[in-house]
LONU-369068 format. One line per field, with one value per residue (C-alpha): y, z, x. Coordinates in steps of 0.5 Angstrom, whole numbers, plus 500, padded with zeros to 3 digits. Example, Ala and Ser with C-alpha at 12.3 -4.5 7.8 and 13.67 -1.06 7.14 Angstrom:
<atoms>
c2 [491|498]
c3 [516|514]
c1 [525|527]
</atoms>
This chain:
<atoms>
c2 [888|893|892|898|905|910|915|919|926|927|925|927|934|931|926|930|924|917|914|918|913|908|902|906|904|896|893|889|881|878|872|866|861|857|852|855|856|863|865|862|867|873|872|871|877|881|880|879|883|890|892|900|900|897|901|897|898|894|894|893|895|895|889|885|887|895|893|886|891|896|888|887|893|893|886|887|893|889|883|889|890|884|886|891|895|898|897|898|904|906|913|913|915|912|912|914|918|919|913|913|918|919|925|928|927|921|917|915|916|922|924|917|917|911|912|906|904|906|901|905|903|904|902|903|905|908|905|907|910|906|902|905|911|906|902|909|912|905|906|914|916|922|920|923|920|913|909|905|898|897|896|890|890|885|886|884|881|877|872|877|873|873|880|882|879|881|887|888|884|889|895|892|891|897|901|902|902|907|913|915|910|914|919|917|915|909|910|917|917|920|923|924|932|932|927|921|915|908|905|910|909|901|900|901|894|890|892|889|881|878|874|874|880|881|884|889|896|893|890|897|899|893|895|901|899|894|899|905|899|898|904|909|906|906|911|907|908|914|918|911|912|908|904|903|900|895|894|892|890|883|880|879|886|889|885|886|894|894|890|895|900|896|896|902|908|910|915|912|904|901|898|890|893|897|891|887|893|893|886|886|893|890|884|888|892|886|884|890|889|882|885|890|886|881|886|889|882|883|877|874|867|863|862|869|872|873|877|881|884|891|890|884|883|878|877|875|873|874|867|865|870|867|860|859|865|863|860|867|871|867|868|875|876|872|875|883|881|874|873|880|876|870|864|863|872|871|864|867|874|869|866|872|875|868|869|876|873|868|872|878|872|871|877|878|884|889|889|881|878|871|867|873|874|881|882|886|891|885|882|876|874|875|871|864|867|867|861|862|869|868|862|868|871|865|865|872|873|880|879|871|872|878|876|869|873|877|870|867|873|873|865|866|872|868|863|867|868|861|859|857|859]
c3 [458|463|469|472|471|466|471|464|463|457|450|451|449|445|441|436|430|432|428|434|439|442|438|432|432|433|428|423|424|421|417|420|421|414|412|405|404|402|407|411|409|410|417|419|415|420|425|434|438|438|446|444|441|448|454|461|466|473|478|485|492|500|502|495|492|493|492|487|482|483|481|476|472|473|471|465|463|464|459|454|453|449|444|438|436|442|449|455|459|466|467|474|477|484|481|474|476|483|487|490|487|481|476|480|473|470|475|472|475|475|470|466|461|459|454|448|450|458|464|468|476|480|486|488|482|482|475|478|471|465|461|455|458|461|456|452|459|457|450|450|447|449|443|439|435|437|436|441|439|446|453|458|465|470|475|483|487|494|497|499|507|507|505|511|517|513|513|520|522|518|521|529|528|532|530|525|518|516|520|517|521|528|525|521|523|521|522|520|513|509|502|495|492|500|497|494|499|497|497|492|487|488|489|481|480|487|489|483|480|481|486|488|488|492|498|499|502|508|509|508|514|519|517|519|526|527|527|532|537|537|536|542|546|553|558|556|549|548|548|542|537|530|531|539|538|532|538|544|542|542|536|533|535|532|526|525|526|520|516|516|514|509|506|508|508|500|501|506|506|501|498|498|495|490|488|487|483|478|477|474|471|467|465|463|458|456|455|451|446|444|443|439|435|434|431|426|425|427|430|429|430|436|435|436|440|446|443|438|444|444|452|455|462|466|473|478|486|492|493|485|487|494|492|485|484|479|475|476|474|467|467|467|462|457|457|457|452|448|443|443|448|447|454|455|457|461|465|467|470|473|477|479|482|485|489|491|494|498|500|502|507|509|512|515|510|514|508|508|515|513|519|522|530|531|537|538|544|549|547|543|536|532|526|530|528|522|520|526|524|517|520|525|519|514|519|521|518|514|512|511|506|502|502|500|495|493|493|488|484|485|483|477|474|476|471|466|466|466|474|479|485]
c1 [299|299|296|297|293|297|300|302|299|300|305|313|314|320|315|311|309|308|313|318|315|320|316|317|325|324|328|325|328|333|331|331|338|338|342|344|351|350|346|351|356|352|350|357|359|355|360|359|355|357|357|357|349|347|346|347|343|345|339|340|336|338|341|340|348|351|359|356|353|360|364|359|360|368|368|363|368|374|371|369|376|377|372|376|369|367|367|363|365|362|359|363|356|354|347|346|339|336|334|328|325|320|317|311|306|310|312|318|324|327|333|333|337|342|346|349|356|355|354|349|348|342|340|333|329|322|319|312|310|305|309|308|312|317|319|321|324|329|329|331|338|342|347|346|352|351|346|343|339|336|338|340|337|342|336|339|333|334|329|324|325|332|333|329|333|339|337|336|341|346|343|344|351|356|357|352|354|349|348|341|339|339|335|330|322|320|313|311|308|313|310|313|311|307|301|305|306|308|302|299|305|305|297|297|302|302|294|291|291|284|284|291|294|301|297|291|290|289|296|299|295|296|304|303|299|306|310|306|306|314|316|317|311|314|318|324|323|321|327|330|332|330|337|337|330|333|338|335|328|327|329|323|319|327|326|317|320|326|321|315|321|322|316|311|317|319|323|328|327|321|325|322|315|320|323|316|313|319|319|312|313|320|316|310|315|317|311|308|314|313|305|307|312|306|301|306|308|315|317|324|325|325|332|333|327|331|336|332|329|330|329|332|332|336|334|340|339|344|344|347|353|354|352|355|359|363|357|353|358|359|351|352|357|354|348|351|357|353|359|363|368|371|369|377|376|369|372|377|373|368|374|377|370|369|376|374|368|372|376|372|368|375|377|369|367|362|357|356|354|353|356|358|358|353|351|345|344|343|350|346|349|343|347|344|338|337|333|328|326|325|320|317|315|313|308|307|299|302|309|308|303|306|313|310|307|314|318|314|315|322|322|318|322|329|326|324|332|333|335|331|337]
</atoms>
């Protein structure tokens, strides 16, 4: 169930009767696979998965796969022209509606409308809403001459300690990739509405659990006094910007500065929480539905559970695409296409992304620092680093324990899609 409050003031203006709610449009299951010739036969007469009556939604945060969501899609399109019925298209958008960003009374994110047939990529989510809203936010259609059957989330996540030192080791690098990072303050609260921080729109999700919640309020606090003690604390630094504390700061202060960020700004970075808070909200929309498919005893074979899902969310991790390109890729294609597209098509793109990614190590692709020399502002390549900083923050009393508490989500979710990577 939802563990989070409802942040939802009031019914969507577009929903006048209840049989309009998004559980209304549930399917009824097919009947269970059988051995009779003739049921057989019907059941092949309703052909492959038609990739036209399925939005795609391709999820990823800072650091967790900006330039793999953008392949993801040019390869999801690719395959879909193998299928004669219909075939995937892109929306040519950066991002579908605005990242980090939300309605100020729902929480849901701003402008979310995904369309049946269209692959939709998005970085940085803000799915602060209630559940019950969320899931029809996902399940809306402004087609109105397509009908849309569902959605298929690819959500992109990263071991929330080597997304961490990535993150810092990314934005040390000279010059830096990203100009933002020579203005923003890291420590100065930034608001949603001028009253909406990131602690009261994740509280709900990531402050709640029992005995074992993800972190308390207290961690929000004792973040924020990590980060007023490295930031502008000396005649030397006064005058510092964001970035030349992450270059000349000791490693580990620079790195417990760029985490904080990370974790406490939900405007300009927060994006470790906001992948912990989506992950839960994904999995409670799940939930919620199998629920109300029980209670109307709607609920399809086990054989076909999965796939008669009308939200149906496959967790990916950077270290499947970095480790086993080629086995994440096939992965990814199945899920998205199922049988729409012949394995001979989706083998063939998996090797082809598999080749790229070879190659963009080769050639020392700015977006991908592993084993690359960066030198911070002391002249030390922090790369060599790497497995030291991730154990200084295993061990670090906060951010030991609260990205303990996201890894264990992030493996969970990576084994409800079926890998443990």
């Amino acid at each position: 169930g939802d563990r989070a409050p409802n942040r939802y003031l009031g019914d969507p203006s577009h929903l006048h009767h209840e049989s309009e709610h998004w559980y209304g449009r549930i399917p009824k299951p097919p009947p269970p696979p059988s051995s009779s010739h003739q049921e057989q036969e019907e059941q092949e007469q309703e052909g492959p998965f038609d990739p036209d009556s399925y939005a795609y939604l391709i999820i990823h945060y800072h650091k967790t796969g900006h330039h793999l969501s953008r392949q993801l899609r040019d390869f999801l399109i690719l395959a879909g022209e193998q299928h004669l019925n219909g075939k995937p298209a892109s929306n040519n958008r950066e991002n579908t509606f605005a990242h980090r960003n939300h309605e100020e009374n729902t929480g849901c994110p701003r402008a979310m409308a995904l369309s049946p047939g269209i692959v939709h990529v998005q970085a940085a989510p803000n799915f602060f809403c209630d559940t019950n809203l969320l899931a029809e936010y996902l399940l809306r259609n402004d087609n109105a001459f397509r009908e849309k059957r569902g959605v298929k989330v690819i959500h992109l996540v990263r071991n929330p300690f080597d997304l961490a030192v990535s993150n810092w080791i990314y934005h040390t690098q000279w010059p830096t990739p990203e100009l933002w990072v020579k203005s923003v303050d890291p420590c100065t609260e930034e608001l949603w509405f001028g009253s909406q921080s990131l602690e009261n729109m994740v509280g709900p999700t990531l402050l709640v659990g029992g005995e074992d919640p993800i972190m308390t309020s207290q961690d929000f606090d004792s973040l924020h006094d990590v980060c007023t003690g490295l930031y502008r604390t000396s005649k030397r630094s006064n005058e510092w910007s964001y970035y030349t504390h992450l270059r000349h700061l000791e490693p580990r202060k620079a790195l417990s500065l760029a985490t904080t960020h990370m974790m406490i700004q939900g405007m300009s970075g927060g994006d470790l929480l906001r992948m912990a808070n989506n992950m839960i909200k994904l999995r409670q929309v799940q939930q919620l539905e199998d629920q109300i498919r029980i209670a109307n005893h709607m609920v399809p074979h086990k054989e076909q559970s999965s796939k008669e899902r009308m939200i149906q969310v496959m967790t990916l991790s950077m270290k499947q695409f970095t480790k086993e390109p080629y086995e994440a890729t096939l992965r990814f294609l199945d899920f998205a296409l199922e049988d729409a597209v012949g394995m001979e098509a989706k083998e063939r793109i998996a090797r082809e992304y598999e080749q790229s990614y070879r190659e963009k190590l080769e050639s020392g692709n700015e977006h991908i620092t592993a084993d690359k020399e960066i030198l911070n502002g002391e002249k030390v390549n922090i790369v060599k680093q790497k497995a030291s900083l991730q154990g200084y923050l295993r061990r670090h009393e906060v951010f030991g324990r609260v990205l303990g508490n996201i890894e264990r989500l992030v493996q969970d979710s990576l084994r409800d899609s079926g890998s443990d990577i």
